[in-house]
N, C-alpha and C positions, 0 to 999 in steps of 0.2 A: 726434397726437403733436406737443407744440410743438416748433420750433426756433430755437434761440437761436443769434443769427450774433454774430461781431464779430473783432476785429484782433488777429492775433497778437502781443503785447506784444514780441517777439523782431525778426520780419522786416516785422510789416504785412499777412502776407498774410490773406485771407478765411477764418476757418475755423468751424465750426458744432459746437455742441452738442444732437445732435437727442434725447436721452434726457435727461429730467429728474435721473436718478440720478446723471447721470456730472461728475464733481468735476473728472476730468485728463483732457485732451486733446493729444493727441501731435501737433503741427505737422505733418503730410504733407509742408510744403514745410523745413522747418530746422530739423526732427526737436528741436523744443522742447515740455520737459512743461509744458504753460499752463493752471493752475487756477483754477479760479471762485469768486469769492466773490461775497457779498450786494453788496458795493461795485466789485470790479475785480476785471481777469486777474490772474495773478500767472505770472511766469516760474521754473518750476521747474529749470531748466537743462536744458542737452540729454542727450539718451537713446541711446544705441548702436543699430545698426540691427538688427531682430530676427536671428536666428540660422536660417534659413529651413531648416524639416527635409523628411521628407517626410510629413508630417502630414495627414490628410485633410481638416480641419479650417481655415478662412480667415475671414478677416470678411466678411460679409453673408451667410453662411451660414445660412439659417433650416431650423427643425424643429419639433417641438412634443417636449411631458413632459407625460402626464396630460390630452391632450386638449385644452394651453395651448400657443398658440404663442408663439416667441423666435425672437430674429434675434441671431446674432454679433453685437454693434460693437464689442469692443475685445477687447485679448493685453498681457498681460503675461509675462515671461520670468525666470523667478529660478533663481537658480546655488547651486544644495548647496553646504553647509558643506567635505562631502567630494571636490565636482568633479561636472560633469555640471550638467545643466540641469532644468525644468521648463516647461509652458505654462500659465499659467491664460487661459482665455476669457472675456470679459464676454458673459454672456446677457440681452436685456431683452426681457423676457414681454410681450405684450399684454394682460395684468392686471393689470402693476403690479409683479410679480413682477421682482427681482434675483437672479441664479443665477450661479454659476463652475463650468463646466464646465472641470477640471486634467484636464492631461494627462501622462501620466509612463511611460516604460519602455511605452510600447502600448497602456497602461490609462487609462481612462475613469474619472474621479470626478466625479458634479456634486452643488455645496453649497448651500446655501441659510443665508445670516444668522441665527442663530438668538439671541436676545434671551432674556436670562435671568431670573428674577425677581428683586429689590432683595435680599432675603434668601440669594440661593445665587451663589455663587462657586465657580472653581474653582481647582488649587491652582497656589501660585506655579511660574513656570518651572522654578526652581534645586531645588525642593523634590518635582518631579514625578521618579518612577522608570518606566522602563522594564518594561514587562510590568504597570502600577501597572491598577490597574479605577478608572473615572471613572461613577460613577453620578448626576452631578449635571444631567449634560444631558438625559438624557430619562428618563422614568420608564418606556418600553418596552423600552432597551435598554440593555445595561451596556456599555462602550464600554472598552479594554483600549489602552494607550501602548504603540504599534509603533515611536515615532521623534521624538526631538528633536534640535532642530537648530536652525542659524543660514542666515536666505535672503537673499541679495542682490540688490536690483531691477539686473536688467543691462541690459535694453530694454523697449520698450514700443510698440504701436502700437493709433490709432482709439483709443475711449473709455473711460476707467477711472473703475467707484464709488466710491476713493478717493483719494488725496493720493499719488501716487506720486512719490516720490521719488529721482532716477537716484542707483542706490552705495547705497541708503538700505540697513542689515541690520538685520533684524528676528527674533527667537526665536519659536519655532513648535512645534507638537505635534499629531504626527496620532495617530487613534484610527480603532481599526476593531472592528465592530460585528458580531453573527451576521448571516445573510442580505444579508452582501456591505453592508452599515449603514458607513459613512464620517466621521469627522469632521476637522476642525481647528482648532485653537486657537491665534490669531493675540494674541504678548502684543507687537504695536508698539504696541497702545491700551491704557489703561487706564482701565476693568478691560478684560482678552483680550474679542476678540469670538469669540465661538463660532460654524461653520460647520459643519452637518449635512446631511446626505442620504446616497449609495449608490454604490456601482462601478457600473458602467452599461456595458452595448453601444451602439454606435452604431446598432442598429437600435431598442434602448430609447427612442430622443427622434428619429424617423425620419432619420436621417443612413444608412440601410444602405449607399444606393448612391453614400455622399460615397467619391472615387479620391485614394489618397494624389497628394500634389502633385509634381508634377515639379519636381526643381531641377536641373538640366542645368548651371547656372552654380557651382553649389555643389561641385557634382559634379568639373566641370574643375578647379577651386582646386584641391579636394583632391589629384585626381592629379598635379597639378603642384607638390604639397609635395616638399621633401626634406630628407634628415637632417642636421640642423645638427653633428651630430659626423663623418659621412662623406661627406654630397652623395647619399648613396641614395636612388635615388626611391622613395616612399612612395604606397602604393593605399589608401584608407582605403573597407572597406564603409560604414561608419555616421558620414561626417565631421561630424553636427549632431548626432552623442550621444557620439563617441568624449572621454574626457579623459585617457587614456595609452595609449602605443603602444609597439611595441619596434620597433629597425630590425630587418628579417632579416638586413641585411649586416655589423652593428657589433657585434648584442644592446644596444644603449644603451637603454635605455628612458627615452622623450620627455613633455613633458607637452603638452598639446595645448590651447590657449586661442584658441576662436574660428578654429582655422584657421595660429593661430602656434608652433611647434614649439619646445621648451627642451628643453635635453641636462641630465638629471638624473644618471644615473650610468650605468656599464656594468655590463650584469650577465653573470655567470660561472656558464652551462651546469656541470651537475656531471652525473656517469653516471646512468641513472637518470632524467634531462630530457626522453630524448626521446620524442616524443608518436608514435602507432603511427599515428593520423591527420593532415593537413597541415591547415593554415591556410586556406583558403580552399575547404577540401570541402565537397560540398551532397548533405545527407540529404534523404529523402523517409522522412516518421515520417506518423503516423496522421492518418487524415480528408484523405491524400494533400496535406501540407502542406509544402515543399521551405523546408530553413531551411541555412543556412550556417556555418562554421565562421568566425569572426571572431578566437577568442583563445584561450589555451590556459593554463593553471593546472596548477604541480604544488604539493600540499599536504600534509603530515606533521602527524599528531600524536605525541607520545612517550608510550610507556607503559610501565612499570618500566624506565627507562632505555631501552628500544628504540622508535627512529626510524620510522613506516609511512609510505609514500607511496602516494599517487594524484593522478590527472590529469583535471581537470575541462575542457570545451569548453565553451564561452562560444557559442550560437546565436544565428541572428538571422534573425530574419524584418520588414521595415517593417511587416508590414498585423499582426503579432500582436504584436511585440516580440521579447524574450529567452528564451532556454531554456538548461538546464545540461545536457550528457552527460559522467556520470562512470564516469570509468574504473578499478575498482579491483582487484586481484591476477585481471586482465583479464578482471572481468564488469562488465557496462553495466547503467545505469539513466540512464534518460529523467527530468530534475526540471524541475518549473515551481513558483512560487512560490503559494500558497494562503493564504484569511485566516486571521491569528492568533488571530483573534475565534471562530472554527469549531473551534480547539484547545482542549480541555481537560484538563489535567494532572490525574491522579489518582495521589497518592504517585509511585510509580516508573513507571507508565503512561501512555499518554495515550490518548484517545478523539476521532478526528474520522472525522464522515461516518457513522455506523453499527459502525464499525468500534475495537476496543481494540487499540493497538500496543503491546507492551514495549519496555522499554528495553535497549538493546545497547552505546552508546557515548556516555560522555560527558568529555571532553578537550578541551584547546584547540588549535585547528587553525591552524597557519602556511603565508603563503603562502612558498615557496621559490625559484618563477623564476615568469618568467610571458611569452609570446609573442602577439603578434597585438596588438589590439585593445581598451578597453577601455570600459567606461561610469561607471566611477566611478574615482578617485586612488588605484589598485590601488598596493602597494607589498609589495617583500622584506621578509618579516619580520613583515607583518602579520597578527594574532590575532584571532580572535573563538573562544568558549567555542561547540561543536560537542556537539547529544547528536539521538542518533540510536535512533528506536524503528522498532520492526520488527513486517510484518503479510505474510508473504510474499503473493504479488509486489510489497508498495507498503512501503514506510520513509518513514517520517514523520522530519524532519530541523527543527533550531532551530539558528539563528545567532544570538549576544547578543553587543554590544558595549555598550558604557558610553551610547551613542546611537543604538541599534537594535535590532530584535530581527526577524526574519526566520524565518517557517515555507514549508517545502516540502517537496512530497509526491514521491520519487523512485516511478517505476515498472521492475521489473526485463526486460532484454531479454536475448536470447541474444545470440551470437556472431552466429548464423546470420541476424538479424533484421537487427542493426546489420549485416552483410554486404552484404544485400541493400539496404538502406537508403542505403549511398554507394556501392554498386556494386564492391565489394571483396572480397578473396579471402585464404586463408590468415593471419586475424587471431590472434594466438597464444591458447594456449587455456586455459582457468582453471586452476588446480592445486587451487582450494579451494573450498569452499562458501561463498558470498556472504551476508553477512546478511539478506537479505530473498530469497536465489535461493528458489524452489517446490520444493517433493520433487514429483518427476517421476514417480515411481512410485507416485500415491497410483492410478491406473486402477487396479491389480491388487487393489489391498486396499478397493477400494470395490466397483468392479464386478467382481469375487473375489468377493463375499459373494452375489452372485445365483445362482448355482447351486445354493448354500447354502440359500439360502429355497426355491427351488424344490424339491429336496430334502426337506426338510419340507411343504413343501406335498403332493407326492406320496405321503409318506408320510400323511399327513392323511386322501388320496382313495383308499388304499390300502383303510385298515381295510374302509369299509361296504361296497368293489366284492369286495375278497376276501374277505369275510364274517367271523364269531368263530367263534372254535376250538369245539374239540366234540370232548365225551367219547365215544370208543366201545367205551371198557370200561373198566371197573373192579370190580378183583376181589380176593379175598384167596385167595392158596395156601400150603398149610403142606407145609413142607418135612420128611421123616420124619430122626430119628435114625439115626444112619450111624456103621459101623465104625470111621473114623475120619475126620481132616479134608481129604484127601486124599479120600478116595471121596465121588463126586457124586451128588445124588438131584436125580431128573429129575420136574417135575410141567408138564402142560398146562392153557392156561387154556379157557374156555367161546369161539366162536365169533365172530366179530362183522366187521361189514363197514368195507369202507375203502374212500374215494372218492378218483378221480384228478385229479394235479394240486395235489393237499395233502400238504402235509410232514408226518410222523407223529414223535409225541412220546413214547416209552415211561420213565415215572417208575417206580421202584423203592424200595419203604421196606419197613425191617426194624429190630425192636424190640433193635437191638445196641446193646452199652454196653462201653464199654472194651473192644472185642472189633471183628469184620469178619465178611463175610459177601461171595464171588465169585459173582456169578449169569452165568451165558453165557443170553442170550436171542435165542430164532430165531421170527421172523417167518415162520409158512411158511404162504403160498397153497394153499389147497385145490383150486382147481381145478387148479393145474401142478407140485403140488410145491416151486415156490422157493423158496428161505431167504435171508433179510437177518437176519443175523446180527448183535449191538452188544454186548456188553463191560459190564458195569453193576457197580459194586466199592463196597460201603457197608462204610465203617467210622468207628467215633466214640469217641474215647477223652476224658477229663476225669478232672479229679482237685483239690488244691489244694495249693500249694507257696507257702512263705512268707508261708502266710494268703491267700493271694493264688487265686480260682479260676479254671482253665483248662480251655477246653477244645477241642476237635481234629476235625474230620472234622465229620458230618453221618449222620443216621437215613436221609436220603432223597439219590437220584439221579437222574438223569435223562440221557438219549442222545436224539439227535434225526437220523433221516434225511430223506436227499428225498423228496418224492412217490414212491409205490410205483402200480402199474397196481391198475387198481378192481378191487374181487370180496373174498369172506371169507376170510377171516382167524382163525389161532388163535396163540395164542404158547405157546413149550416153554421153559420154563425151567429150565435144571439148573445147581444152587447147591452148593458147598461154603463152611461155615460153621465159625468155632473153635470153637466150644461144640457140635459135632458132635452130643456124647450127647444133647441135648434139640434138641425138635421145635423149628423155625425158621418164624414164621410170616411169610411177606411179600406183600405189596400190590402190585398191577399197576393202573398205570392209562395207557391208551393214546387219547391225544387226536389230536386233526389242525386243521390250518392256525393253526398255533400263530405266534404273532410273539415271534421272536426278537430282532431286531432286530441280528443283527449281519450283511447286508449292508448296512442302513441307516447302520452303525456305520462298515463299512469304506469306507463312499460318503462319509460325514462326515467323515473323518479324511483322504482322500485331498484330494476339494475344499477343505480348508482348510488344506492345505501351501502354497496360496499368496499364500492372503490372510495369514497369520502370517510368510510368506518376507518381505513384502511390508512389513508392518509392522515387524519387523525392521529391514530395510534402513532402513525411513522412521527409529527410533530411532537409528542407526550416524549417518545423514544428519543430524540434528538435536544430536547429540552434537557430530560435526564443526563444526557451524554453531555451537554455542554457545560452544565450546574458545575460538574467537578471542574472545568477548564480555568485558568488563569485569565481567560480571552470571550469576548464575546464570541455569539452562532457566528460570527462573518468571519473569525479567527483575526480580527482588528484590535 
């Protein structure tokens, strides 16, 4: 690697250019931007001193991407349209390769210059929309506008690939891609240069083991801020990312630049404000991650004229960034922000991850007080267009503003979770069902249904163990004519055996027609005399009324007891019949282990009281859940 030494055009002193690519060099000694050209340095004027976070990230910092190694040499720092800051990195590859590895909010993006063909452009700034699809950069992936904006170079230090500018502002457009795919489109040139690559871990380009940096001196300033409307002293968690604050002691909310505090306005707590968590509490949420409470948000949207509120926590952790905990008619969800590019909107739907959310809510949400901390120029009053789809336990959430657009994936928590998470007790308790809370009671009407199948299964291994039924008689006895219908004529049938442990099935049919026929039938054992006795009553009437034919009762009956003890068997049948004067002929036919099916029936109906209880509840449950929606159950 050559190195190109020579005189700082500003002081004199010695300073070097050891990467070919790098255009600006930041004086080390009198923080001058001094550019190269084919002929001379050129004095860019001086640069503010960086804004030192706690970033894991420094110059001379080496790693590799893809098996290529890079070495940090240079930072630039540029300041949101809206407040708040950014890092970009210069990376220079030992191939040859130029990369920016940005830094923002805890996240990792690194880009690579991407050069378009003479024929494809992309569209003008002022012409570009919000959530617009850019398919002109790459033909693998379609790239979706998350954010335009205006950036201002505010420091810089060690080597920069272009012409920085100190104050210079420049218009900008980032784009985000499936699989975490990255872009930005920088219009200070023309035409825009395009920058593509991917969100990235620090263990992606070996940085795992880089330690966020200590800033101890950064650290002091901040505690030794205080409130320009009261003299309060001020503790700032995040003083290299905060850009508004509120005093605790005034409510003034301050703007925060670099460290210099401005009294914007006071704000005025209304009922309703107060947060049920404090400022400065530290949860412990999942993968045992301990994040802090820094600021506090309450937010309303209106709907047919009525006002709802909720209260968002602003988290922070250095080594992951930010997190949201939102608190609404007091149930919790856990939010972190997710690519836009992984969202797909279908009609009133949306689909990210595997998963179809409906939609629940869509209004514009203002912000109404706001306490603690902030990272971007949070203001009273402030709007962005809110719609919210639902997959319980996760809501899929979109924030749109005129130069933004922001998706995140809320996860719903209990009471009991968040409890144990900041070590607190008696947090007040929901009155309603939450749009994304879980029916709790699906255990019943899932794992309900297993006794169910078992059940049938039983019944299944029933049949072949307990064999098929079996005829063991079948006969016809005619009944004689009788005085009259009142006097009973008694006939026996022929002999037959019956086995223990089998239920006996006595069927009775007689050739009545609009008429009846009472049979009393006894079962009586031969060897002891016993009688089981059953009741058997055929009658069947029909006729046709209003053209219309009807008819009534049944030619045939049946009775059925339990198992009787083994041995033979004769049945006595004595019948009184209406039609008395002529002979009554009827049919006996007596079977065994016959399926009924009605313990089966009463074992079916009992086990599914509470898989149907169960279901029930979960409809009541979801009825609830949808009453508050903007949207019907289909989310249509």
């Amino acid at each position: 690697m050559s190195v190109l030494q020579a005189n700082c055009p500003s002081c004199a002193a010695l300073i070097e250019f050891k990467s070919g690519s790098t255009i600006v060099l930041v004086c080390p000694f009198c923080r001058s931007a001094v550019a190269r050209s084919d002929r001379k340095l050129e004095d860019l004027g001086k640069v503010a001193e960086i804004v030192e976070s706690e970033s894991p990230l420094k110059i001379g910092l080496k790693g590799s991407w893809r098996e290529h190694r890079f070495e940090l040499t240079g930072r630039a720092q540029l300041r949101h349209h809206l407040g708040g800051f950014w890092d970009e990195w210069y990376a220079t590859f030992s191939n040859g390769w130029v990369g920016w590895l940005a830094e923002a909010q805890g996240k990792f993006y690194l880009t690579f210059y991407k050069p378009l063909p003479e024929n494809v452009s992309v569209p003008s700034f002022e012409s570009l929309q919000i959530g617009e699809e850019i398919t002109q950069i790459s033909s693998e992936t379609t790239f979706i506008v998350t954010e335009k904006g205006t950036a201002t170079a505010i420091a810089a230090d060690g080597e920069i690939p272009y012409k920085l500018t100190p104050n210079e502002q420049s218009n900008y457009a980032d784009l985000s891609g499936k699989d975490d795919a990255f872009g930005t489109i920088d219009y200070s040139e023309n035409p825009p240069w395009v920058f593509v690559g991917q969100q990235i871990l620090l263990a992606d380009i070996g940085l795992e083991n880089a330690k966020p940096a200590e800033r101890e001196a950064r650290k002091v300033s901040a505690l030794a801020m205080g409130c320009p409307n009261c003299g309060g002293a001020l503790d700032l968690v995040a003083p290299d990312k905060t850009e508004r604050v509120t005093c605790p002691f005034c409510n003034s909310l301050l703007d925060v630049n670099q460290g210099n505090l401005r009294f914007l306005h006071a704000l005025n707590p209304q009922p309703g404000d107060d947060f049920v968590l404090p400022i400065g509490a530290e949860g412990i949420f999942k993968d045992n991650v301990k994040m802090k409470i820094i600021g506090a948000v309450v937010q309303s949207v209106t709907i047919e004229e009525t006002k709802y509120f909720w209260h968002e926590y602003l988290l922070y952790n250095p080594n992951i960034g930010f997190r949201w905990l939102v608190h609404s008619d007091n149930h919790w969800n856990i939010v972190e922000s997710i690519n836009a590019a992984e969202v797909e909107v279908v009609g009133k739907n949306a689909n990210y991850n595997g998963k179809t959310f409906k939609i629940f809510q869509d209004a514009p949400a203002v912000v109404e007080y706001v306490k603690g901390e902030f990272y971007w120029r949070v203001e009273v009053g402030e709007t962005v267009r809110a719609i919210d789809y639902i997959a319980p336990p996760l809501m899929l959430s979109q924030e749109q503003s005129q130069t933004e657009v922001n998706w995140s994936l809320g996860t719903f928590m209990t009471n009991a979770e968040i409890e144990k998470a900041f070590g607190v007790s008696d947090l007040p308790k929901p009155w309603s069902v939450a749009p994304n809370q879980p029916f709790s009671g699906s255990f019943y009407y899932t794992w309900g249904l297993i006794p169910l199948a078992l059940l049938f299964v039983a019944a299944i291994f029933m049949i072949p163990l307990g064999g098929l039924s079996r005829t063991v008689l079948s006969q016809e006895l005619a009944l004689q004519p009788t005085a009259n219908e009142n006097t009973a004529q008694t006939v026996f049938s022929q002999p037959f055996e019956i086995k223990d442990n089998r239920n006996v099935r006595i069927t009775a049919s007689a050739p009545v027609n609009n008429s009846w026929a009472n049979l009393d039938v006894d079962l009586i054992n031969e060897q002891n005399n016993e009688i089981e006795s059953v009741p058997i009553d055929i009658e069947y009437y029909n006729g046709v009324e209003d053209g219309e034919s009807w008819s009534e009762g049944g030619q045939e009956t049946d009775a059925t007891m339990s198992s009787l003890p083994a041995g033979k068997y004769m049945l006595r049948v004595e019948g009184t019949w209406q039609d008395f004067s002529k002979p009554l002929l009827v049919s006996v036919k007596v079977e065994q282990n016959v399926m009924r099916g009605v313990n089966f029936g009463l074992a079916f109906f009992v086990l599914l009281i509470v898989p149907v209880l169960s279901l029930f509840r979960k409809f009541m449950f979801e009825s609830r859940r949808w009453s508050e929606s903007m949207f019907s159950t289909s989310g249509e």
